[in-house]
TIMARZA-713814 format. One record per residue (C-alpha): residue in three letters; x, y, z. Coordinates in Angstrom, 2 decimals. Layout:
TIMARZA-713814
@kolza:Ala	px:X	py:Y	pz:Z $
...
end
This chain:
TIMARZA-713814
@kolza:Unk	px:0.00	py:0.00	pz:0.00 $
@kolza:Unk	px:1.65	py:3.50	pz:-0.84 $
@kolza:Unk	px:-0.15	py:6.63	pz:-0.19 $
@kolza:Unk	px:0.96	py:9.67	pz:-2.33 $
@kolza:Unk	px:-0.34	py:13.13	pz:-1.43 $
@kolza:Unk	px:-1.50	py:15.05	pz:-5.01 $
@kolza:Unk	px:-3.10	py:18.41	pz:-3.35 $
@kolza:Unk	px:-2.73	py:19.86	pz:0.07 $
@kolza:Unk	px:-4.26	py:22.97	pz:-0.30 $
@kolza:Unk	px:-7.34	py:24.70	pz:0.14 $
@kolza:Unk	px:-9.32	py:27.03	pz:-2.30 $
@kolza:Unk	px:-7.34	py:29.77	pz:-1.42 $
@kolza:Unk	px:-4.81	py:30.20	pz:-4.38 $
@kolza:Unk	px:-1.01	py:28.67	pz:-3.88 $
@kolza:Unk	px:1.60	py:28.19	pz:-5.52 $
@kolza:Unk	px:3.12	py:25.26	pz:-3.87 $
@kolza:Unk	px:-0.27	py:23.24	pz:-3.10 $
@kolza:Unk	px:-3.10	py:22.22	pz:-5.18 $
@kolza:Unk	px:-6.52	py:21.29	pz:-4.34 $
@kolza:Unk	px:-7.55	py:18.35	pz:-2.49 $
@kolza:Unk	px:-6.52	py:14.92	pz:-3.57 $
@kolza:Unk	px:-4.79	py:12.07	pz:-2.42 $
@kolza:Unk	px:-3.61	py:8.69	pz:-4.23 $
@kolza:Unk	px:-3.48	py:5.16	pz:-2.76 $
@kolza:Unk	px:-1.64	py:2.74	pz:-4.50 $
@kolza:Unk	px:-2.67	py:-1.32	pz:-3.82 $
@kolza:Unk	px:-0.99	py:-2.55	pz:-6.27 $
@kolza:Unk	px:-4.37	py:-4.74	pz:-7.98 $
@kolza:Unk	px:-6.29	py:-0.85	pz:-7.26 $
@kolza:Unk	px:-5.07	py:2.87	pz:-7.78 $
@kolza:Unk	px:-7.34	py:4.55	pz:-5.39 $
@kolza:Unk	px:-7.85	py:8.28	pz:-5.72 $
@kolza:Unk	px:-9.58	py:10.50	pz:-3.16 $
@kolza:Unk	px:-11.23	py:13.58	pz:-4.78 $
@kolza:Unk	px:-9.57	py:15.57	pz:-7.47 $
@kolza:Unk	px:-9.08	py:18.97	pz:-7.03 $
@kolza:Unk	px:-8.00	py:21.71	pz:-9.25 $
@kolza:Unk	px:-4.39	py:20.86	pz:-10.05 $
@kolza:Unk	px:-4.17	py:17.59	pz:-8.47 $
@kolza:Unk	px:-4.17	py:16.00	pz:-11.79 $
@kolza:Unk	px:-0.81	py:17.25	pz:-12.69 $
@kolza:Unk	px:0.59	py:16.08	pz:-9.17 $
@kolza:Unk	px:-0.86	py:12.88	pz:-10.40 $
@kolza:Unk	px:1.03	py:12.78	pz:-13.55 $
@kolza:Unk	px:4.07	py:14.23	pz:-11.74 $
@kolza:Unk	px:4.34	py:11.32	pz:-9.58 $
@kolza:Unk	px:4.66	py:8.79	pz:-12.28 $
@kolza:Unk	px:0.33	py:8.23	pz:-13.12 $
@kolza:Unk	px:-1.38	py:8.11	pz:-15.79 $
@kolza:Unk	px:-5.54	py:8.56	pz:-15.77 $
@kolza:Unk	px:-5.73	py:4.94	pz:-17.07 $
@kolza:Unk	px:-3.61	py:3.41	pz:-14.03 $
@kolza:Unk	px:-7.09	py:4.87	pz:-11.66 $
@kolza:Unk	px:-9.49	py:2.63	pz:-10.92 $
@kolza:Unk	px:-11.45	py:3.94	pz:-8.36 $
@kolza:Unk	px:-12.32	py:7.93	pz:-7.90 $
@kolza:Unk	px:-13.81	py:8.92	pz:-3.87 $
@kolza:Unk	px:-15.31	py:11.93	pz:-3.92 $
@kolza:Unk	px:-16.35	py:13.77	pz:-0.55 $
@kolza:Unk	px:-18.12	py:16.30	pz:-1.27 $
@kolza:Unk	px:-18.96	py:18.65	pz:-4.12 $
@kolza:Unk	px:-17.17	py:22.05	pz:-3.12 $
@kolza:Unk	px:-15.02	py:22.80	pz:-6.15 $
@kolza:Unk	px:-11.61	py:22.72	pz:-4.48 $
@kolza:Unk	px:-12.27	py:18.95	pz:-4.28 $
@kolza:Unk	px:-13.80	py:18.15	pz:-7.53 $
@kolza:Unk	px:-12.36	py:20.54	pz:-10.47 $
@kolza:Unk	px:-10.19	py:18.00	pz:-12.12 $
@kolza:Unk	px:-12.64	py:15.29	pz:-11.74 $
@kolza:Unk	px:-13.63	py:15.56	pz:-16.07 $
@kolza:Unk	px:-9.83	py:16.16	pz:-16.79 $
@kolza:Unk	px:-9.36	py:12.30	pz:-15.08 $
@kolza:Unk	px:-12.96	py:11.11	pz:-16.88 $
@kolza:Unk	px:-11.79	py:12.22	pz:-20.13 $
@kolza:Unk	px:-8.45	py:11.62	pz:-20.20 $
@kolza:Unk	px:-8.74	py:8.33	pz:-19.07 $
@kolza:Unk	px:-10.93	py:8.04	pz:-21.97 $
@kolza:Unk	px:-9.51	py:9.27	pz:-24.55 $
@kolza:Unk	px:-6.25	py:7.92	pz:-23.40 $
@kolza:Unk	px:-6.40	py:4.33	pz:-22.19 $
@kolza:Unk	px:-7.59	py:1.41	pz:-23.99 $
@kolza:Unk	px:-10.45	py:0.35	pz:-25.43 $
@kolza:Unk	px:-11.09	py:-2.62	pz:-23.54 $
@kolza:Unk	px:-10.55	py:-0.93	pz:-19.91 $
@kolza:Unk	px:-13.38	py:-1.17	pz:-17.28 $
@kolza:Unk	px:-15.13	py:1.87	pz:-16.42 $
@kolza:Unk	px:-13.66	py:4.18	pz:-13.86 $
@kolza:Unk	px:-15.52	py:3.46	pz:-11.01 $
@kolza:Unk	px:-16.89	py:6.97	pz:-8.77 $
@kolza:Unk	px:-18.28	py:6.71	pz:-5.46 $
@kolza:Unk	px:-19.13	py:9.90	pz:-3.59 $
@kolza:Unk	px:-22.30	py:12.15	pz:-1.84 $
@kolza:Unk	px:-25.38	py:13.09	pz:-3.65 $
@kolza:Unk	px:-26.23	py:14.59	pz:-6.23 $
@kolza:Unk	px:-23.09	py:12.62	pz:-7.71 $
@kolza:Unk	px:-25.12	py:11.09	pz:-10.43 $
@kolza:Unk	px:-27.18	py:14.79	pz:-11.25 $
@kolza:Unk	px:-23.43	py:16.26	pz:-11.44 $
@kolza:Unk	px:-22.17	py:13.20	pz:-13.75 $
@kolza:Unk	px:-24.98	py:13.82	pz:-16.22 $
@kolza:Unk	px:-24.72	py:17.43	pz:-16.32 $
@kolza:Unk	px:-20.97	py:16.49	pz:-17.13 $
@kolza:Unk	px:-21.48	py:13.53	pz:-19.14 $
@kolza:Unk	px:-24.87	py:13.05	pz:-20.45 $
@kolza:Unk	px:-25.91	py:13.40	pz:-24.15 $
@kolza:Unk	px:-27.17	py:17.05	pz:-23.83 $
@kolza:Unk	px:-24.32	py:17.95	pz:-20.61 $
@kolza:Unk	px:-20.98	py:20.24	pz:-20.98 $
@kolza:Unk	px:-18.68	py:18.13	pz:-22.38 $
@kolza:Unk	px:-21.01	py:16.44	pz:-24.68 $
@kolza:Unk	px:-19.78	py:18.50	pz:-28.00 $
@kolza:Unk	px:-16.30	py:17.36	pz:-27.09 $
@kolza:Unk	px:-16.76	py:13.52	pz:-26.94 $
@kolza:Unk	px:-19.57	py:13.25	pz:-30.16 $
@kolza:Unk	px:-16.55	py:15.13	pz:-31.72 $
@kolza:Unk	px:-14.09	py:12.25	pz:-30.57 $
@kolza:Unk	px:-16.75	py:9.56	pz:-31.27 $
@kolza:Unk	px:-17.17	py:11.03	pz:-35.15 $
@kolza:Unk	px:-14.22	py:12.89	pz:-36.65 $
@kolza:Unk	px:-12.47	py:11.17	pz:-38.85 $
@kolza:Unk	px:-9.80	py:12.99	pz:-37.19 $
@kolza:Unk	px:-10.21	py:11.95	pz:-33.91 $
@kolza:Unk	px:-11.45	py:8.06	pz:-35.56 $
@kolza:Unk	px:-7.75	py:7.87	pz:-37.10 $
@kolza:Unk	px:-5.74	py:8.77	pz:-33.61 $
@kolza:Unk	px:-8.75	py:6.07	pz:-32.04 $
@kolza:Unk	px:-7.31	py:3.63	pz:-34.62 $
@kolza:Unk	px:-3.91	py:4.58	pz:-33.94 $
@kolza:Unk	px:-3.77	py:3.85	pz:-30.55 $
@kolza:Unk	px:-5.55	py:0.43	pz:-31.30 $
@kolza:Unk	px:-9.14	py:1.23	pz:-31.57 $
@kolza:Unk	px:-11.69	py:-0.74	pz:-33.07 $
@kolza:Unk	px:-15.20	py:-0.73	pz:-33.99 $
@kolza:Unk	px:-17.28	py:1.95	pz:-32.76 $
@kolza:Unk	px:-16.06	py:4.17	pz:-30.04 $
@kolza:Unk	px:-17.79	py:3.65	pz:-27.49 $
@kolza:Unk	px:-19.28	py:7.13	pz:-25.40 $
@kolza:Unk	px:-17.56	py:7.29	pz:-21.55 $
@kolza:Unk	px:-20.17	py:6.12	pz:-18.82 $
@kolza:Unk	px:-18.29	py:5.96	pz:-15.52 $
@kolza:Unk	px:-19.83	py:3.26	pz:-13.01 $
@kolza:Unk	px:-21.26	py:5.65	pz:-10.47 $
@kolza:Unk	px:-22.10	py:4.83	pz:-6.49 $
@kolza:Unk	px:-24.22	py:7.64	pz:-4.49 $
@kolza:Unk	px:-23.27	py:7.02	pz:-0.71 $
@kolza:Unk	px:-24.23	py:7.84	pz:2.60 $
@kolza:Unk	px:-22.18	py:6.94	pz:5.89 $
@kolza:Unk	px:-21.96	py:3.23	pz:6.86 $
@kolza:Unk	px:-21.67	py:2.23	pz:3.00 $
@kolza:Unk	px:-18.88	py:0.08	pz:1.75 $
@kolza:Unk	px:-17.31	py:-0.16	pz:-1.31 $
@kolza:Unk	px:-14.90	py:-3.33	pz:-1.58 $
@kolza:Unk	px:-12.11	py:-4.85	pz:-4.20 $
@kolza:Unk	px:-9.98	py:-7.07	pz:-4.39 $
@kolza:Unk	px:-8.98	py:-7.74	pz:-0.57 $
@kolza:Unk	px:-9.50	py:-4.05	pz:0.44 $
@kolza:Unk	px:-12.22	py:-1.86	pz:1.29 $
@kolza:Unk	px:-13.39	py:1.75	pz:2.07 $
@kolza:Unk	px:-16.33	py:2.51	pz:4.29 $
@kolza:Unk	px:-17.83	py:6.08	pz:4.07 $
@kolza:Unk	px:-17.77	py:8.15	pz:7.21 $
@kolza:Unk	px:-19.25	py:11.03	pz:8.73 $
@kolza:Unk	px:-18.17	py:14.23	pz:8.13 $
@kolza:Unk	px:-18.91	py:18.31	pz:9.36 $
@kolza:Unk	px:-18.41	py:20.91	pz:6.83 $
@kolza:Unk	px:-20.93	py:22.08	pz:5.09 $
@kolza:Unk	px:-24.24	py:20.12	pz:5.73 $
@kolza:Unk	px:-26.96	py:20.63	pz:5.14 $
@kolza:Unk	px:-26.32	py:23.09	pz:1.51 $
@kolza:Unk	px:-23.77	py:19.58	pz:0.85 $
@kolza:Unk	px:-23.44	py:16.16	pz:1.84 $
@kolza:Unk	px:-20.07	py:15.28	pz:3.28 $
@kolza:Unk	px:-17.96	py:12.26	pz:3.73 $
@kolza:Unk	px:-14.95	py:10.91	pz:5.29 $
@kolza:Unk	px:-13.63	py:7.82	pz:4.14 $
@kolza:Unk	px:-11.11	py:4.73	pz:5.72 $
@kolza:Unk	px:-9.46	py:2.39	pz:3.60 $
@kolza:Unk	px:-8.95	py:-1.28	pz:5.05 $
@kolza:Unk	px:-6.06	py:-3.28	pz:3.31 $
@kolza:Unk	px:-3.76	py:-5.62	pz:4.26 $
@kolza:Unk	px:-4.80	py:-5.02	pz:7.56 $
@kolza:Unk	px:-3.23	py:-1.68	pz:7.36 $
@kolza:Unk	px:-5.79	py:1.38	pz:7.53 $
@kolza:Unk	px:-5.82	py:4.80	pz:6.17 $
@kolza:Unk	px:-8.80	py:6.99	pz:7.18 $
@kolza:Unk	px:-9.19	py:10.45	pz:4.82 $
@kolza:Unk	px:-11.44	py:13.08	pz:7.31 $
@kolza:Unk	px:-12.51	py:15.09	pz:3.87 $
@kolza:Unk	px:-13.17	py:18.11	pz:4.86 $
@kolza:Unk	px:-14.04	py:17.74	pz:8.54 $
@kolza:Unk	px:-14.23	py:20.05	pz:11.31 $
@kolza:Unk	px:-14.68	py:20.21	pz:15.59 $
@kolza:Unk	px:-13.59	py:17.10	pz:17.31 $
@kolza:Unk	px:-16.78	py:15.02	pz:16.71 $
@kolza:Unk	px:-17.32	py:11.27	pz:19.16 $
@kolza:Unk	px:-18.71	py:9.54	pz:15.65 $
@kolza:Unk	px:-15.76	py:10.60	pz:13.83 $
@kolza:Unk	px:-13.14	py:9.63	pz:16.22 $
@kolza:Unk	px:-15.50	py:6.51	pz:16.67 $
@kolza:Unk	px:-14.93	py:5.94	pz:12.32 $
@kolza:Unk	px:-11.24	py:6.92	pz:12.88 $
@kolza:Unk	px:-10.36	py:4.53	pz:15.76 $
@kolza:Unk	px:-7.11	py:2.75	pz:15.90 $
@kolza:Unk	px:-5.93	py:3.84	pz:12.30 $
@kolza:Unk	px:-2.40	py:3.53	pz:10.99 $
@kolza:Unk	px:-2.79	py:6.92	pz:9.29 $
@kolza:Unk	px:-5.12	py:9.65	pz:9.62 $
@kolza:Unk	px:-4.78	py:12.14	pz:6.96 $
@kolza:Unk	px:-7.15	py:15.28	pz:7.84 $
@kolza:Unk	px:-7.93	py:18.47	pz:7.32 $
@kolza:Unk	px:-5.93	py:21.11	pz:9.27 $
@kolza:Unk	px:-7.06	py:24.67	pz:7.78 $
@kolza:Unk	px:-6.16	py:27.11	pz:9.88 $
@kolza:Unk	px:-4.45	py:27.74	pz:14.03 $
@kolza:Unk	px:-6.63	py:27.57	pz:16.65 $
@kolza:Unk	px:-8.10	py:31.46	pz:17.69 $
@kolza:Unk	px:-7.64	py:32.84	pz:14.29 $
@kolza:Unk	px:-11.02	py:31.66	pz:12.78 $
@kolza:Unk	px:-13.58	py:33.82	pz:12.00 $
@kolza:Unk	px:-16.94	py:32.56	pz:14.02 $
@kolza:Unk	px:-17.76	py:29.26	pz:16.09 $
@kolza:Unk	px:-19.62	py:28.02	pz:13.12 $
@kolza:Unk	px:-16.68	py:28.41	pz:10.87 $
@kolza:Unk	px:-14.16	py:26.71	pz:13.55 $
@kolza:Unk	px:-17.03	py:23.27	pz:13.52 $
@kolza:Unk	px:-17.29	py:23.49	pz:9.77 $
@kolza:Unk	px:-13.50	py:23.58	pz:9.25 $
@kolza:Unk	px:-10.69	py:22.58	pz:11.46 $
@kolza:Unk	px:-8.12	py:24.33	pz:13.83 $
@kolza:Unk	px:-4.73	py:22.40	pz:14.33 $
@kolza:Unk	px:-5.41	py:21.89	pz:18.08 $
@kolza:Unk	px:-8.93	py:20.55	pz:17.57 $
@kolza:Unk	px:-7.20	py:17.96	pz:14.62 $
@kolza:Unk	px:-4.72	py:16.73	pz:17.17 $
@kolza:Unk	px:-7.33	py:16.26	pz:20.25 $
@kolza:Unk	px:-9.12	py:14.27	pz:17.41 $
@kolza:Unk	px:-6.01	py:12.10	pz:16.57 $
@kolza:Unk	px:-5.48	py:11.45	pz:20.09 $
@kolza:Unk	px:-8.65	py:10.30	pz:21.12 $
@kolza:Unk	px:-9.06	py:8.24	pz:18.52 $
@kolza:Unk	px:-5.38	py:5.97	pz:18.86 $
@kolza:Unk	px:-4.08	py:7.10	pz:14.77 $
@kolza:Unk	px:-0.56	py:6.40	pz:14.85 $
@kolza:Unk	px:0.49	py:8.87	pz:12.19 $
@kolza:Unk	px:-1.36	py:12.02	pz:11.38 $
@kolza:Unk	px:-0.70	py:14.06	pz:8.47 $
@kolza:Unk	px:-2.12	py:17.18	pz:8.13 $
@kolza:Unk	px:-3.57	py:18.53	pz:4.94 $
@kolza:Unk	px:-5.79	py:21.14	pz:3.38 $
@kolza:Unk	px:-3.58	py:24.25	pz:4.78 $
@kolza:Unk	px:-4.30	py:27.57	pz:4.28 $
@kolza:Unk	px:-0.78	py:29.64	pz:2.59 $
@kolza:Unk	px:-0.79	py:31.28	pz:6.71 $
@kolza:Unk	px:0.46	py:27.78	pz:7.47 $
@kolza:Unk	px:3.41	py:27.98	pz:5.22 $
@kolza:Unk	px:4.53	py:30.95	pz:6.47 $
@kolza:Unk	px:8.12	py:30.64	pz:8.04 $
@kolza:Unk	px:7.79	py:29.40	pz:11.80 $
@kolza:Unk	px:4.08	py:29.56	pz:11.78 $
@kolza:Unk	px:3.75	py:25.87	pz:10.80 $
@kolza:Unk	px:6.88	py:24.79	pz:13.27 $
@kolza:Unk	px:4.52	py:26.86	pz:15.78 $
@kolza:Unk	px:1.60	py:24.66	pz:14.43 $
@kolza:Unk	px:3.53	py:21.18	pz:15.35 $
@kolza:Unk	px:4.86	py:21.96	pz:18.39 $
@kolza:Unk	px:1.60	py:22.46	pz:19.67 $
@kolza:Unk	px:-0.05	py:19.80	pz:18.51 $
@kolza:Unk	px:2.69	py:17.57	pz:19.70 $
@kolza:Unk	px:1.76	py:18.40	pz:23.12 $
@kolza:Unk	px:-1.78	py:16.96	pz:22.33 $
@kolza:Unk	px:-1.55	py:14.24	pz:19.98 $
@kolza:Unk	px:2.46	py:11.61	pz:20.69 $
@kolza:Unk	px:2.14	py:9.91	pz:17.75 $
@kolza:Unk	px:3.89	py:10.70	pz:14.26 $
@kolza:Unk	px:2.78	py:13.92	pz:13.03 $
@kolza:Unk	px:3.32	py:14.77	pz:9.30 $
@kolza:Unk	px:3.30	py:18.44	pz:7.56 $
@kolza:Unk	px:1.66	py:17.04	pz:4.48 $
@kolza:Unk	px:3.05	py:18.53	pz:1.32 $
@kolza:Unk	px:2.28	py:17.83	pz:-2.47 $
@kolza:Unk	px:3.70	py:15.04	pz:-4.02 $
@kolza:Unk	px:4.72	py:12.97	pz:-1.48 $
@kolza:Unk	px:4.67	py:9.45	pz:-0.18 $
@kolza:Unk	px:3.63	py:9.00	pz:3.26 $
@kolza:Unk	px:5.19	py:6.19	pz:5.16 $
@kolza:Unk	px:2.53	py:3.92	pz:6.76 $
@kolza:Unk	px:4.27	py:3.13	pz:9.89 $
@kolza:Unk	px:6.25	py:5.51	pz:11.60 $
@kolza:Unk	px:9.60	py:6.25	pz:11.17 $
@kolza:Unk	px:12.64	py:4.78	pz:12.84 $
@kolza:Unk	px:14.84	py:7.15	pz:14.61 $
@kolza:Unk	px:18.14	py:8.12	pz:11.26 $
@kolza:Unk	px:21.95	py:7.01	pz:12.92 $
@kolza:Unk	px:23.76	py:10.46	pz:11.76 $
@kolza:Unk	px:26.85	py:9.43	pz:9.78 $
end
């Protein structure tokens, strides 16, 4: 199992993270966990192509989660073979709505596959890249979900989970992954320190959640349960036994020099486990560290 981080950022423009998404590797699966704007080009940048995903989680429709969702539909596509199964996409409602609107025969990107299916332009690159027959229009295999559902493969799993963010104008989900008895639990966008959640999250190898902003600098109460301050992600990790935590979805304040050293330091005096500043485009160890001999 190898988790790679494609977007750790937030909606708030960067320049050194992209919006949400995260990649697990099984091997028999590639896993991906929503697909932000920009976190299609981490994907590439870490050595994927659209046709190596299998499976797409979405957890909710905000667009910093979601914007690169047709750039994987459609390149995978366009791109991989003929014979390939359909990407499978599991997420909230109105998932299915959204995938027509997208997809459908009258939806936005409609024009742009007929044009693929009929050129003779597009029919000669088909052929080219060992097309046959009629090409065939993309119809991902879609799931609508609701906490407590379960999606399994080939020896793994992922349940959906509850999440706080931004019920009830959108349905939101957490998700944990159960392979090789080794778990990885993704909070979405999740905010407060919630008992169900830490209930969902309990005893987890890796806990990779939302951290958007410190602790005292948000805006209302409502904004501090609908997102999440750093020492309300580590009281969360704590209580609920993860051995590593890696933080994600960080505002640019966080990357501002000694604000995030600030960040760990305090959380380390909640949470004793591993604690990980996540960062785009890399690979997060699923077992924590051994101690480096200097040489």
């Amino acid at each position: 199992m190898k988790l790679v981080l494609l977007g750790t950022g937030t909606p708030a423009p960067s320049r050194r993270r992209m919006g949400a998404g995260h990649l697990v590797d099984l091997g028999r699966a590639v896993i991906v966990f929503d697909h932000g704007p920009g976190a299609h080009q981490r994907l590439i940048e870490a050595g994927y192509r659209a046709q190596d995903v299998t499976h797409l989680f979405l957890t909710h429709h905000h667009y910093d989660h979601i914007l690169d969702v047709p750039r994987l539909i459609l390149t995978r596509w366009d791109h991989g073979p003929q014979d390939q199964p359909e990407l499978v996409i599991a997420g909230p409602p109105p998932l299915v709505r959204m995938a027509g609107l997208m997809l459908g025969p009258d939806g936005l990107f409609a024009p742009d596959i007929a044009a693929r299916i009929g050129s003779p332009v597009s029919v000669a690159v088909f052929r080219a890249r060992g097309g046959t027959g009629e090409r065939r229009w993309p119809v991902p295999r879609l799931r609508e979900l609701a906490p407590g559902d379960v999606v399994a493969g080939d020896g793994w799993q992922v349940t959906a989970g509850p999440a706080y963010h931004a019920q009830p104008h959108l349905a939101c989900l957490s998700y944990r992954l159960d392979c090789d008895g080794r778990s990885i639990v993704y909070s979405g966008d999740n905010g407060g320190v919630t008992d169900d959640f830490i209930a969902f999250a309990a005893g987890c190898d890796v806990l990779v959640h939302m951290t958007h902003f410190l602790a005292g600098t948000e805006y209302s109460a409502d904004y501090r349960r609908m997102c999440a301050a750093h020492s309300d992600v580590a009281e969360t990790a704590r209580r609920a036994g993860a051995r590593i935590l890696v933080l994600t979805h960080l505002l640019p304040q966080l990357d501002t020099p000694g604000v995030g050293e600030r960040m760990l330091a305090e959380m380390a005096r909640v949470f004793d486990g591993t604690i990980i500043l996540g960062a785009d485009g890399m690979t997060v160890p699923l077992a924590p560290p051994a101690a480096a001999v200097a040489t």
